[in-house]
C-alpha positions as CSV (number, residue, x, y, z in Angstrom):
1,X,14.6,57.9,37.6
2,X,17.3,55.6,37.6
3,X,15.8,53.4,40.6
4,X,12.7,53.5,38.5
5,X,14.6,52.2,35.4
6,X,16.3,49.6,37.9
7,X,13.2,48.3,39.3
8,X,11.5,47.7,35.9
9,X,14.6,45.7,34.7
10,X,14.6,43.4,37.2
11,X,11.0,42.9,37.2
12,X,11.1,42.2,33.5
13,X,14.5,39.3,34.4
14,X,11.6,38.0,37.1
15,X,8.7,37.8,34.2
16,X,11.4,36.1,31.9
17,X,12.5,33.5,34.6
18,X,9.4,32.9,35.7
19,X,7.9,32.2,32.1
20,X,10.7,30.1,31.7
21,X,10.4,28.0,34.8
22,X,6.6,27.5,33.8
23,X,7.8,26.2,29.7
24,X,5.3,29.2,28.2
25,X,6.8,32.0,26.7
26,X,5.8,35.8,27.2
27,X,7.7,36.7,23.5
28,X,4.1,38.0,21.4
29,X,3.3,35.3,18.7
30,X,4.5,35.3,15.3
31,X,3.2,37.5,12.7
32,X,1.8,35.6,10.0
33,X,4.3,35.4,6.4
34,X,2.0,37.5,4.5
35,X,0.6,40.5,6.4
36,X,-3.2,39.6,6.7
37,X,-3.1,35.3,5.8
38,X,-2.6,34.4,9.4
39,X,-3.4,30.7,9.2
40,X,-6.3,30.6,12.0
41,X,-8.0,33.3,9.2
42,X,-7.4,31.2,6.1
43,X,-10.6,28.6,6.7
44,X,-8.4,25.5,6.4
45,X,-10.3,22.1,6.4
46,X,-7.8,21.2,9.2
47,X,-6.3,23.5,11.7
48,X,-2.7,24.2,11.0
49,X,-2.4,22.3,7.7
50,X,-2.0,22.9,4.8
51,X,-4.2,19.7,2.6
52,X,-3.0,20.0,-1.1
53,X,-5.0,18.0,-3.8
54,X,-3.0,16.4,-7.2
55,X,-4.1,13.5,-9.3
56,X,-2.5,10.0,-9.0
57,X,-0.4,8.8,-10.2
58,X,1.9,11.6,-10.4
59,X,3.6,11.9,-13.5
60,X,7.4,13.4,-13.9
61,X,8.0,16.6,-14.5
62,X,5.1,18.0,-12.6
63,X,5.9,15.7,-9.4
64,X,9.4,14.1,-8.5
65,X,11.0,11.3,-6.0
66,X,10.3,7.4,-5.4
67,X,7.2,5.9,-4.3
68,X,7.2,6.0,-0.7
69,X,4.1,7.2,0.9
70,X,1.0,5.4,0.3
71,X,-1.2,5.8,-2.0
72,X,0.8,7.8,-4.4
73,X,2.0,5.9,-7.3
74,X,5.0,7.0,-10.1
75,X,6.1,9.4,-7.8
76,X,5.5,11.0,-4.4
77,X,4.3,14.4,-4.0
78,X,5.9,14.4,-0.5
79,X,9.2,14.9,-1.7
80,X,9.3,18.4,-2.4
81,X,10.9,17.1,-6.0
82,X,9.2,18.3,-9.1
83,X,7.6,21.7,-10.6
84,X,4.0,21.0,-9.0
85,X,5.6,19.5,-5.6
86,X,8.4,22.4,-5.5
87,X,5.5,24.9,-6.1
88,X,3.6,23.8,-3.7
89,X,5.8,23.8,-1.1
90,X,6.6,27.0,-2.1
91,X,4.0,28.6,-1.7
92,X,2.8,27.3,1.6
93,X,6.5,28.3,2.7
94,X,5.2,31.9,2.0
95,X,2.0,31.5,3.9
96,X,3.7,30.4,6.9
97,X,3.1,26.5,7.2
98,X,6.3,23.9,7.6
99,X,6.9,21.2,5.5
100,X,5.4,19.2,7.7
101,X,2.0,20.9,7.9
102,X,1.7,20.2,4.1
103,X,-1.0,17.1,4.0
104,X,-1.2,15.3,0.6
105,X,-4.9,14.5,-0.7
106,X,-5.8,12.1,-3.9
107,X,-8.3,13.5,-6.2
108,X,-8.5,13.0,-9.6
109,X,-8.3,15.6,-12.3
110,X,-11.7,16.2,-13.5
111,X,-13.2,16.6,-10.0
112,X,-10.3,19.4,-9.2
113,X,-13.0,21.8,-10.3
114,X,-16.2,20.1,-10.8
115,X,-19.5,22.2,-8.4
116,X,-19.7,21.0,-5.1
117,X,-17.5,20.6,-1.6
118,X,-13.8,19.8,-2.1
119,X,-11.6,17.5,0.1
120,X,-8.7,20.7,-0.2
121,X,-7.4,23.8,0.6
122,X,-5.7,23.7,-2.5
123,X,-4.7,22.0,-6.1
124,X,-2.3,21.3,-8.3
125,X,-2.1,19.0,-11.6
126,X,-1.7,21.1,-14.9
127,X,-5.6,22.4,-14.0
128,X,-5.7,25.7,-17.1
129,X,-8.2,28.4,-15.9
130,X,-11.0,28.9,-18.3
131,X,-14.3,30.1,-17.5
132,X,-16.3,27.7,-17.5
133,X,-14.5,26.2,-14.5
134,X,-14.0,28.9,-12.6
135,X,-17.8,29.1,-12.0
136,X,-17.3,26.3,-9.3
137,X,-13.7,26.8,-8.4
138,X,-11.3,29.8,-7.4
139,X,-8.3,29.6,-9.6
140,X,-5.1,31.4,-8.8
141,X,-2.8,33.9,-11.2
142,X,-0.6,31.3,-13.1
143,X,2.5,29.4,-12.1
144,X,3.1,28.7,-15.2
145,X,2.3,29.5,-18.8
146,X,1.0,26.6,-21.4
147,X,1.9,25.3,-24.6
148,X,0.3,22.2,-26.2
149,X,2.3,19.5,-28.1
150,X,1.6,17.2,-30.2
151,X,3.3,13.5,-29.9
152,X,3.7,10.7,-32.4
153,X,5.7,7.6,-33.0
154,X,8.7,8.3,-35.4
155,X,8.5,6.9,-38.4
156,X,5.0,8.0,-39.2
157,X,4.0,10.7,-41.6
158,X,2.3,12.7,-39.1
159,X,6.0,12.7,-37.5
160,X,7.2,14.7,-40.2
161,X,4.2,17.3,-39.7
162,X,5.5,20.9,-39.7
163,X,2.1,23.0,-39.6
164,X,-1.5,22.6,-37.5
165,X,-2.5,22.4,-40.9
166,X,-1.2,19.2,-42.1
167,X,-2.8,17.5,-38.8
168,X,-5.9,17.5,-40.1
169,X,-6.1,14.5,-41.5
170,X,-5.0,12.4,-38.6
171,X,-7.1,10.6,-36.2
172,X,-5.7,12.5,-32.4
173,X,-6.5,11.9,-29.2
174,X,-6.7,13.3,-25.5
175,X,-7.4,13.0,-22.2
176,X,-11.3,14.3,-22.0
177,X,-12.4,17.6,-19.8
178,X,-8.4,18.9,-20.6
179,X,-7.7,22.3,-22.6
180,X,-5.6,19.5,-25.0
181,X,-8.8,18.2,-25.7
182,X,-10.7,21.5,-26.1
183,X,-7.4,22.3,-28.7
184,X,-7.9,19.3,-30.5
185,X,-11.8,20.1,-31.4
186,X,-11.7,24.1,-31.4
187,X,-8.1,24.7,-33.4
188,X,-7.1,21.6,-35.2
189,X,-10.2,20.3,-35.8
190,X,-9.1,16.6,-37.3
191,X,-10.8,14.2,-39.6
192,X,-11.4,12.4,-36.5
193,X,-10.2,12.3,-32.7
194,X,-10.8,10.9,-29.6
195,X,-10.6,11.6,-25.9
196,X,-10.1,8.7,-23.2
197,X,-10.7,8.7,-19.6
198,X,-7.0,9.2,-18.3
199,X,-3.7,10.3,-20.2
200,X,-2.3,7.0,-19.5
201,X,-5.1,6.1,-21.9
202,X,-4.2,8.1,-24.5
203,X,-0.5,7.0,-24.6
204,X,-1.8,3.4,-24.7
205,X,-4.0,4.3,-27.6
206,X,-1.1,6.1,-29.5
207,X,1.0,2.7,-28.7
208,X,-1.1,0.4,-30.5
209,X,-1.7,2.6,-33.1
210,X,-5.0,3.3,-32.1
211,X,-4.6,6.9,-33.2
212,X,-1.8,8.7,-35.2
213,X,-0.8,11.6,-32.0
214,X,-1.9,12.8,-28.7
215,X,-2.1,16.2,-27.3
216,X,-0.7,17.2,-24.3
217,X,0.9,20.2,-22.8
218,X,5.0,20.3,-23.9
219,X,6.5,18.6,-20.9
220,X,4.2,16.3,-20.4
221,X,5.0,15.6,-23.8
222,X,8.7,15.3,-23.0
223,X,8.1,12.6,-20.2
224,X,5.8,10.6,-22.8
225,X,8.5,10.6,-25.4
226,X,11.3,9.7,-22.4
227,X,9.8,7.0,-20.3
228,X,6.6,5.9,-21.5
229,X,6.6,5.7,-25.2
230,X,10.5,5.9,-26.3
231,X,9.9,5.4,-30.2
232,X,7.4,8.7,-29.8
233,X,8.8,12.0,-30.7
234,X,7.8,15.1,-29.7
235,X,6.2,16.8,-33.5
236,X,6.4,20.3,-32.0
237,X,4.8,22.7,-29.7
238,X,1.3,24.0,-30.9
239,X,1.0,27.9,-31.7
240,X,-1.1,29.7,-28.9
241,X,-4.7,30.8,-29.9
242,X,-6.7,33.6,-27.8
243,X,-5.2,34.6,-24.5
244,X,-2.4,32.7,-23.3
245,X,-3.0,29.2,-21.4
246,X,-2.2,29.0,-18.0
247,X,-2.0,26.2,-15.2
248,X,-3.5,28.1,-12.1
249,X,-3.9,26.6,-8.9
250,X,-7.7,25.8,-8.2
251,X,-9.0,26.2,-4.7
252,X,-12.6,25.8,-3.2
253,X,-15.3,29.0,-4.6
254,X,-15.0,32.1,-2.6
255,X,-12.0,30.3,-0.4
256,X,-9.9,32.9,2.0
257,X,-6.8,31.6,0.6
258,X,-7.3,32.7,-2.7
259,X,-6.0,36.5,-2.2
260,X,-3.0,34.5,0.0
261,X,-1.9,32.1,-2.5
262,X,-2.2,34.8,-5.5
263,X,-0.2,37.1,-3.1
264,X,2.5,34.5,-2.3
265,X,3.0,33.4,-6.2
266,X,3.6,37.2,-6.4
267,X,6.6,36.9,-4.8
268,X,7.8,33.7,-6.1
269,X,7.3,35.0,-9.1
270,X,9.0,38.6,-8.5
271,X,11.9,36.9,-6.2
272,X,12.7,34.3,-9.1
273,X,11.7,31.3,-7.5
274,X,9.3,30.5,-10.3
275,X,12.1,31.1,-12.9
276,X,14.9,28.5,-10.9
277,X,11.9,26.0,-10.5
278,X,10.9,25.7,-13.7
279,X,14.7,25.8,-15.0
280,X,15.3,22.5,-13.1
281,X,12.1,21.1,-13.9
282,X,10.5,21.4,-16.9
283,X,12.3,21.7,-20.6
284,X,12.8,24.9,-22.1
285,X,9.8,26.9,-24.0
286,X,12.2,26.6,-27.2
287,X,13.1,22.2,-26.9
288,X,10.2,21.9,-30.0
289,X,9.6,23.5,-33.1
290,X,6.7,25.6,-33.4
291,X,3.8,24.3,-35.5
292,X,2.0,27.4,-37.1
């Protein structure tokens, strides 16, 4: 017995130096970070990588860090900085892939979840699930829950605004295809609005006084107020109506990651990742007054 146990030590030292000498290791390969999302079985568009989708530019506080890496413009998804960015990375942490198996992708907003094949695995730019687009995309559970806001420039009398009520006779505007648009026409409905091909549109617009406020989800709102239009003020955050609005992340219909990335925001959500993220991100539910 002993001479037995003997011989199969050494044997295993010889497999060991020998699979050393050679550079290839006999240790079995990793198991994958979620039981069942190995990344050969997630259908990637490229092997080992992880291509993530988000408009551009990238707007503070959803993405975070200079401009570096071409195209990306405002910001640079690459740095990890930012509640979309620090998501992401995030979350392909939890499937197993490196930072440097995360590939950035432009697309812009409205194709995110438009019918047809898409140039990612996954998506990120304040894309709310509803229905209607999920019949062409996957969306995931949320990463984050929703309020819409309405901006103005101070001074004005919709500034003063303290009910959805009192916005109804003020000309607003949006950016088109978003659920700030869909608020505008199905809950405020306004004398008259207006929805414009990009936000940066809408801010313009609300600048020259094209329109009297734009609608846009609260920290979004925050950054417009901050940077691009300082003599704005945020009126207040708009009361929810229905089910709760919530930024999912949108991936290909009938992808193999779906299950994975719902399963990974699981634990970002139960481990308090989510919760820290959004804490040094993005301003508190509370930073508005509510407009009833």
């Amino acid at each position: 017995m002993r001479k037995a146990l003997i011989a199969s030590l050494a044997l295993a030292a010889a497999l060991l130096v020998a699979a050393t000498a050679s550079g290839h290791s006999t240790a079995p390969a990793a198991a994958a970070a979620i039981p069942g999302c190995a990344l050969d079985q997630l259908g990637l568009l490229e092997a080992d990588t992880l291509t993530i989708g988000a408009d551009n530019p990238a707007y503070p506080p959803w993405f975070g860090g200079d401009e570096k890496t071409k195209p990306w413009k405002v910001t640079d998804p690459y740095s990890g900085k930012g509640y979309e960015s620090a998501v992401a990375y995030a979350i392909a942490k939890q499937l197993g892939f490196t930072k440097e198996q995360v590939k950035w992708t432009v697309v812009p907003f409205n194709n995110s979840y438009r019918p047809g094949k898409k140039p990612f695995d996954v998506y990120l730019t304040q894309v709310s699930y509803n229905p209607a687009r999920a019949k062409a995309a996957d969306f995931s559970k949320s990463y984050y829950f929703v309020n819409q806001s309405l901006v103005a420039l101070k001074g004005t009398p919709i500034a003063s605004a303290r009910s959805i009520a009192a916005l109804k006779s003020y000309k607003l505007g949006a950016q088109i295809g978003t659920t700030s648009a869909a608020y505008i026409k199905n809950v405020i409905k306004p004398s008259s609005s207006r929805t414009y091909d990009t936000n940066d549109q809408a801010v313009q617009a609300l600048k020259s006084k094209l329109i009297d406020g734009i609608v846009v989800d609260m920290p979004t709102a925050f950054y417009v107020t901050g940077v691009q239009v300082p003599n704005a003020k945020v009126v207040g955050r708009l009361k929810t109506v229905g089910a709760p609005e919530r930024f999912g992340v949108v991936l290909p219909k009938g992808s193999k990651l779906t299950s994975c990335v719902n399963r990974a925001l699981d634990r970002l959500w139960l481990n308090g990742t989510i919760k820290q993220l959004q804490k040094a991100s993005l301003p508190p539910a509370n930073a508005a007054p509510l407009l009833k």
